[in-house]
C-alpha positions in Angstrom: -9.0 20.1 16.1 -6.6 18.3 13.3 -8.0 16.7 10.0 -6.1 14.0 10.9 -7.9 13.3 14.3 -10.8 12.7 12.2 -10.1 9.8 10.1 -9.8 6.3 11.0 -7.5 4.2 8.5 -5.0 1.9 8.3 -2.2 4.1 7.3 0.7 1.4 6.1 0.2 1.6 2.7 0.0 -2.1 0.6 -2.2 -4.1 2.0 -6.0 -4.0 2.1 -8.3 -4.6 4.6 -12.1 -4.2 6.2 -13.1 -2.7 8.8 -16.6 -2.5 10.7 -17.2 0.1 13.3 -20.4 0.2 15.9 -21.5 2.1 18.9 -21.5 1.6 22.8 -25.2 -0.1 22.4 -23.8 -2.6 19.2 -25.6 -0.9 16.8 -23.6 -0.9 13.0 -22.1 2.8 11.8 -19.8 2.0 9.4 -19.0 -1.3 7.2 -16.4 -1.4 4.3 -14.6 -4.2 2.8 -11.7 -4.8 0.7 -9.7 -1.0 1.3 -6.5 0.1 0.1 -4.6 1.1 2.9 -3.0 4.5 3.2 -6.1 6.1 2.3 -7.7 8.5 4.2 -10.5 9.0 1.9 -11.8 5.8 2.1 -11.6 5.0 6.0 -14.1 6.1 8.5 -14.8 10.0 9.0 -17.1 10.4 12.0 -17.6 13.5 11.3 -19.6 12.2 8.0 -21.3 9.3 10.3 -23.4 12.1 12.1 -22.9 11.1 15.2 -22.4 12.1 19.0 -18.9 11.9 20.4 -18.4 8.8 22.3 -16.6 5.1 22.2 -17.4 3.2 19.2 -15.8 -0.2 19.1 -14.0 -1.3 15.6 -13.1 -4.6 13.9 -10.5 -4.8 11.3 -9.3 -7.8 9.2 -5.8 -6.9 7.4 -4.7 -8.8 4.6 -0.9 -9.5 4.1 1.0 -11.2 1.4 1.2 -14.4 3.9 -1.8 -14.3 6.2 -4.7 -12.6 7.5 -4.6 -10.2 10.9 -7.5 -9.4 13.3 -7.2 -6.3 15.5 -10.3 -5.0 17.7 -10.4 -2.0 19.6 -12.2 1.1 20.4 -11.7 4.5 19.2 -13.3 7.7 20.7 
């Protein structure tokens, strides 16, 4: 077990972004807008969620200088 494989985060620091995280049935776990990236701090900790271990599907929306990225994914 690594602190590291405990946090989720954008680690490329400079840009912000949000990022919303829910389980396998849809239900909401985490919800956070407007984060400095390269944080650990303020990303996702499952560990602090108090939940089961499992596949938890995540939407992010990064902000650049020039546009706005989406990225989707799942994370166990």
């Amino acid at each position: 077990y690594h602190i590291e494989n405990s946090l989720f985060y954008l680690k490329s620091p400079g840009v912000f972004y949000d990022i919303t995280i829910y389980d396998r049935w849809g239900n909401l776990i985490f919800n956070i807008k407007n984060i400095e990236s390269g944080n650990p701090e303020s990303g996702w900790s499952p560990d602090k969620s108090n939940i089961q271990s499992g596949v938890y599907v995540y939407y992010m929306k990064i902000y650049t200088s020039d546009k706005v990225i989406q990225k989707a994914g799942t994370v166990t």
